[in-house]
Every structure is written in structure tokens, then in C-alpha cells.
C-alpha positions in Angstrom: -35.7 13.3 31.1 -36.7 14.2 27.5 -33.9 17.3 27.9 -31.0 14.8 28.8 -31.6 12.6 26.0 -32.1 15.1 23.7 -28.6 16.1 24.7 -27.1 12.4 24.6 -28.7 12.6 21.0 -27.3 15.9 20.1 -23.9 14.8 21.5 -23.8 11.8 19.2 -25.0 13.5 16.4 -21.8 16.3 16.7 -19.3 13.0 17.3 -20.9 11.1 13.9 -20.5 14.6 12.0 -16.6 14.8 13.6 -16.2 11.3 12.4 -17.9 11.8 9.1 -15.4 14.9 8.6 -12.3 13.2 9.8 -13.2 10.3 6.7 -13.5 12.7 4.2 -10.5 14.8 4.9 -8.2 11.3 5.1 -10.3 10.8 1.8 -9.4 14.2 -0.1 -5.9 13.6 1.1 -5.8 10.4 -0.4 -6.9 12.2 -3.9 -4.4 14.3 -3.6 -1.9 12.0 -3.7 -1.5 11.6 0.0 -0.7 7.9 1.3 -2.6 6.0 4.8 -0.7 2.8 5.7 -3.5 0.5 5.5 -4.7 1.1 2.4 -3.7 -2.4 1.2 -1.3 -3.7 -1.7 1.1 -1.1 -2.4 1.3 0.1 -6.3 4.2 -1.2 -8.4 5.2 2.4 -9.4 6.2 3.5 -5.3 9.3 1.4 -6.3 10.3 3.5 -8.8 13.7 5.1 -8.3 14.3 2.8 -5.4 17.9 1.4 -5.6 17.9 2.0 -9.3 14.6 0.8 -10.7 13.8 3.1 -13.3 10.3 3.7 -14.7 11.2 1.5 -18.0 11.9 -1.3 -15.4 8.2 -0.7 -13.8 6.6 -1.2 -17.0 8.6 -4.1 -18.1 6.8 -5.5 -14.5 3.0 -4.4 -15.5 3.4 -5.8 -18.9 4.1 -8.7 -17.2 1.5 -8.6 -15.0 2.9 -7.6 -11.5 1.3 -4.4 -10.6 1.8 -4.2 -7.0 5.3 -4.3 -4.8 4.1 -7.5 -3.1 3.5 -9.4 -6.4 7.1 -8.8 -7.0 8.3 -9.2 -3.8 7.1 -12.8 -3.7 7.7 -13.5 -7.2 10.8 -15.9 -7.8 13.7 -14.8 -9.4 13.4 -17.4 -12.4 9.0 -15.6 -13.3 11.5 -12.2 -12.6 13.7 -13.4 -15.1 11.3 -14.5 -18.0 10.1 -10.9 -18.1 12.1 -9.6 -21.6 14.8 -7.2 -20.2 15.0 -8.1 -16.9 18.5 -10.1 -16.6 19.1 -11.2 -13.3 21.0 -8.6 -11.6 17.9 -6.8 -12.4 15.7 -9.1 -11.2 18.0 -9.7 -7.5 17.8 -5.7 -7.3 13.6 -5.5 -8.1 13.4 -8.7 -5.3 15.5 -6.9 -2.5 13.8 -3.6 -3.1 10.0 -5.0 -2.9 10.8 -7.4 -0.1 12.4 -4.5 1.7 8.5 -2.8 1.2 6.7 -5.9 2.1 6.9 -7.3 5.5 7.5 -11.0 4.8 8.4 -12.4 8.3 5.6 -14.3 10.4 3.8 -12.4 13.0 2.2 -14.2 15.8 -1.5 -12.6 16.9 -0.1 -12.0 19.8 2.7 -9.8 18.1 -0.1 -8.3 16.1 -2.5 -7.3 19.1 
């Protein structure tokens, strides 16, 4: 008896160290500049040279405030618009980008599961 448990204890011990190793390597990846999709809110400077958003646009944005692709994706165009030198072609072009980023449709739990 003592034997098999010892083994069941052993076993679980290799799959927490497996487990352990698989964290930190998605970890260092993630340091390194790597990307995991549910990491949460996506940065404000991933839409930078998307459909012409240049990095002078990007921090126009996060002097403003919006610092993640989904602040600007439900921003309206008229907060896009008060930003100083965003006119609104620019400010169309910044929505469609981030909204084409951000899922904004409704998904039912069923959907999701």
C-alpha cells in the first residue's frame, strides 16, 4: 500500500513540476515580447501601423487617456474627435481599426461554452 501511494504521490509531484514548467515558459515568452490571447485588454500601440495609424496618432490617444484598443474601440467618434489632431477621417479610421480588434457582437453562454 505505502509503495502505490508513494507512486500516486510521485506521479503528482512530476505533473505539478510539468505544469509549473509549462507556466513559466508561457511566462518568459510573454517577456520576450511573445503574445497569449487571454491576456486581457489589448495595448493601444498593437494598432499601430494598422490601416494607417501611425505612432504620432497612438500618442495623441494616450495623451488622451485611451491606452488600450478596446477604449478606443468603444469610444464615440465626437470623445475621438476632441482629441487635438484627430479630425474625423482620423477618428472613423482609429474606430474601424480597434473595433476590427475587439469583438463587440453579443455572445450567448451557450456560444461561449
Amino acid at each position: 500500500y505505502q509503495r502505490r501511494v508513494h507512486g500516486m504521490s510521485a506521479l503528482a509531484t512530476k505533473q505539478r513540476q510539468e505544469e509549473g514548467a509549462q507556466e513559466a515558459d508561457a511566462h518568459q515568452n510573454l517577456e520576450q515580447g511573445g503574445e497569449e490571447d487571454t491576456l486581457g485588454p489589448a495595448p493601444i500601440a498593437s494598432l499601430e501601423g494598422v490601416g494607417g495609424i501611425t505612432g504620432q496618432d497612438i500618442k495623441k490617444l494616450q495623451a488622451s487617456g485611451f491606452n488600450t484598443v478596446e477604449s478606443v474601440a468603444y469610444a464615440t467618434t465626437k470623445a475621438l474627435i476632441a482629441i487635438k489632431g484627430i479630425s474625423e477621417a482620423k477618428a472613423a479610421k482609429l474606430s474601424a481599426e480597434a473595433t476590427k480588434l475587439v469583438p463587440m457582437g453579443f455572445t450567448t453562454a451557450t456560444e461561449y461554452h
